[in-house]
C-alpha positions as CSV (number, residue, x, y, z in Angstrom):
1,X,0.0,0.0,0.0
2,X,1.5,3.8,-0.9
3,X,0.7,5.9,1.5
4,X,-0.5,9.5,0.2
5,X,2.5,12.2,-1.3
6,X,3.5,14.9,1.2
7,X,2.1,18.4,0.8
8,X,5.7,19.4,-1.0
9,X,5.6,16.4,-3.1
10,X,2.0,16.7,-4.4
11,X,1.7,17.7,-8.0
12,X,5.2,18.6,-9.2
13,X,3.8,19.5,-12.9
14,X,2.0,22.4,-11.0
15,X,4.1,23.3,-9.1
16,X,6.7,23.5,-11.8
17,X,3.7,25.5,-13.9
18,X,3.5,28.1,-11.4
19,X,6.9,28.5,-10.8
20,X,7.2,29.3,-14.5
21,X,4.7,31.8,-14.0
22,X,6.3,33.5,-11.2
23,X,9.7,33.4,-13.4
24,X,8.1,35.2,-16.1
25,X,6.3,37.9,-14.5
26,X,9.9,38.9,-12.4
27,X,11.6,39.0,-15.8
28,X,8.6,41.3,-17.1
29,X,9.2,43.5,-14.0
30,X,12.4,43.5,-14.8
31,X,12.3,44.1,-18.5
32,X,13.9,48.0,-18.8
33,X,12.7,49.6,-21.4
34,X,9.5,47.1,-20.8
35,X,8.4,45.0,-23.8
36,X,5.4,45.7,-25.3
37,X,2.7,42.7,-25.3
38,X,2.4,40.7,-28.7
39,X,0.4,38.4,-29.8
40,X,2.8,35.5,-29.5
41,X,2.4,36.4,-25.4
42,X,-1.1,36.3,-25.2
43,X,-1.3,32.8,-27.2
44,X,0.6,31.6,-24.7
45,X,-1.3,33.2,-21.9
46,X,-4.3,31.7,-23.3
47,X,-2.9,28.6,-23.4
48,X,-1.9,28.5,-20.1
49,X,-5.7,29.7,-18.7
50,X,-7.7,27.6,-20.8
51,X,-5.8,24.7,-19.6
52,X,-6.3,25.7,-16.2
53,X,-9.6,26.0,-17.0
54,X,-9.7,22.2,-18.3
55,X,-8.2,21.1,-14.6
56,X,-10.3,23.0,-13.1
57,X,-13.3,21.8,-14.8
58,X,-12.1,18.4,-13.5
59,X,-11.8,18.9,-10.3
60,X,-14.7,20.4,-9.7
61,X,-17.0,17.7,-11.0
62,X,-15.1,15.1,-8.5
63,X,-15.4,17.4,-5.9
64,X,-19.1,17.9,-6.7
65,X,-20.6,14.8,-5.2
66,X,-18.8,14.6,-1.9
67,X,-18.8,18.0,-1.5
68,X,-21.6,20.0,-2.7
69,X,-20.2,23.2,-1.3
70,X,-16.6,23.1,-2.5
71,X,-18.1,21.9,-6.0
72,X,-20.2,24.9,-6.4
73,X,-17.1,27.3,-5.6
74,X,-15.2,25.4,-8.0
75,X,-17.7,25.2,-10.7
76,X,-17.7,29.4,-9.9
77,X,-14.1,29.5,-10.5
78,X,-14.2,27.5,-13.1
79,X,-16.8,30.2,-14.7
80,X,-14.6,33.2,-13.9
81,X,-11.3,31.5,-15.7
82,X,-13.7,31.1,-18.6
83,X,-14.0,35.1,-18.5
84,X,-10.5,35.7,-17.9
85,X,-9.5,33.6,-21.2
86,X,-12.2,35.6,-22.8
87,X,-10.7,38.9,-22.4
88,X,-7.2,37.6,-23.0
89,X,-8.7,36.1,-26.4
90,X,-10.6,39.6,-27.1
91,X,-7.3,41.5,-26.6
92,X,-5.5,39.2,-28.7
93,X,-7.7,40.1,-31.8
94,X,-7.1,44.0,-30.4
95,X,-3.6,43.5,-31.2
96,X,-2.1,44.4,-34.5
97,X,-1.9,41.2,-36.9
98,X,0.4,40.4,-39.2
99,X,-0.7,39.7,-42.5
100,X,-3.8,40.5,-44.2
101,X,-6.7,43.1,-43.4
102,X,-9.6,41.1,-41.1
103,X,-7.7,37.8,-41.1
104,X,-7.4,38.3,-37.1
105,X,-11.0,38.0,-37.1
106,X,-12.6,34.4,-35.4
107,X,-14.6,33.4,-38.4
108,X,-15.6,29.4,-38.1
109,X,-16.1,29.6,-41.9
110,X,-12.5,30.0,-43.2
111,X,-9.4,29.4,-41.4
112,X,-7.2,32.2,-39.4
113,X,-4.5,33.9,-40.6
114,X,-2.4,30.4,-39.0
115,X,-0.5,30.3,-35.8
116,X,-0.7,31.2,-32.9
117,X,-4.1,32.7,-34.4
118,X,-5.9,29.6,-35.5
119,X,-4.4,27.6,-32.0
120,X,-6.1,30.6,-29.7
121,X,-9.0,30.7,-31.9
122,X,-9.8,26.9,-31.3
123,X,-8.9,26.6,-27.9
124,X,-11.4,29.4,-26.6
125,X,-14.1,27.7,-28.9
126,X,-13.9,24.4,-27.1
127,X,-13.4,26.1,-24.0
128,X,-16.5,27.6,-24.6
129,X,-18.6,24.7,-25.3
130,X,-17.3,23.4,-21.9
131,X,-18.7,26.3,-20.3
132,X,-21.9,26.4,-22.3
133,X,-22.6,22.8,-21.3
134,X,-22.1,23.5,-17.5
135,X,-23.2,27.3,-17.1
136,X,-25.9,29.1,-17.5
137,X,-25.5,32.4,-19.4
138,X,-26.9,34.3,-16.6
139,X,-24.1,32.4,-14.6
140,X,-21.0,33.6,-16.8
141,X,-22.7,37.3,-17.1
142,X,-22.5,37.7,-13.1
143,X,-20.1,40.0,-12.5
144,X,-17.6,38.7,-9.8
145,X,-17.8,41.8,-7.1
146,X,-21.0,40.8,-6.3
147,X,-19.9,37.5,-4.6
148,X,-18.9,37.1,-1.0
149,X,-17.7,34.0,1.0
150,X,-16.5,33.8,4.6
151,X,-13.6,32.0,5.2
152,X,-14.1,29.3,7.7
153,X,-10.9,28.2,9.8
């Protein structure tokens, strides 16, 4: 029988995720003059969120049934990462593109301009269906000031 990882040991590949995080904003704050933000950046921003929001997605429907609390905070989170890839997808296409006139448009019909457009582009689309299957619209519209917890010790 194994008994369960230590709180150190648990979940290296996060761990190592956020670390990388961490890494990357020092260097930003760190950047003189600072860099501007590209497009490149916010594929890979976007990357990093909507595959959060994929974990996060898991672990709140095993946490649901045990824990019908912690599942509905999750789920809640779950919604607000939705919104955060969002906005980092709608200030990707606010960024100058490369290439042709209205090829940084999302347009299911034709193909993107190519990477990292057409990566970003299909990410947030299935993230979205996620979301749509889980959420309610009125859910995902809800702006996030206007919930409260208590924090029980």
């Amino acid at each position: 029988m194994t008994s369960p990882p230590r709180a150190d040991d648990a979940h290296p590949y996060l761990r190592a995720a956020t670390a990388g995080i961490r890494h990357h904003t020092r260097a930003l704050e760190r950047a003189v003059p600072p860099q501007p933000v590209g497009r490149p950046h916010l594929d890979v921003l976007h990357a990093h969120l909507t595959a959060l929001h994929r974990l996060l997605d898991q672990i709140a429907e095993t946490a649901r049934p045990p824990h019908p609390a912690a599942g509905r905070q999750l789920a809640t989170a779950h919604a607000r990462l939705w919104q955060a890839a969002t906005a980092v997808h709608d200030a990707f296409h606010l960024l100058p593109a490369t290439g042709t006139p209205g090829a940084s448009e999302c347009d299911p019909e034709r193909l993107p301009e190519g990477p990292p457009v057409l990566t970003i582009c299909q990410r947030q689309l299935a993230a979205g269906h996620t979301i749509r299957r889980k959420t309610t619209p009125t859910d995902l519209n809800t702006p996030l000031h206007g919930h409260t917890t208590t924090c029980v010790r």
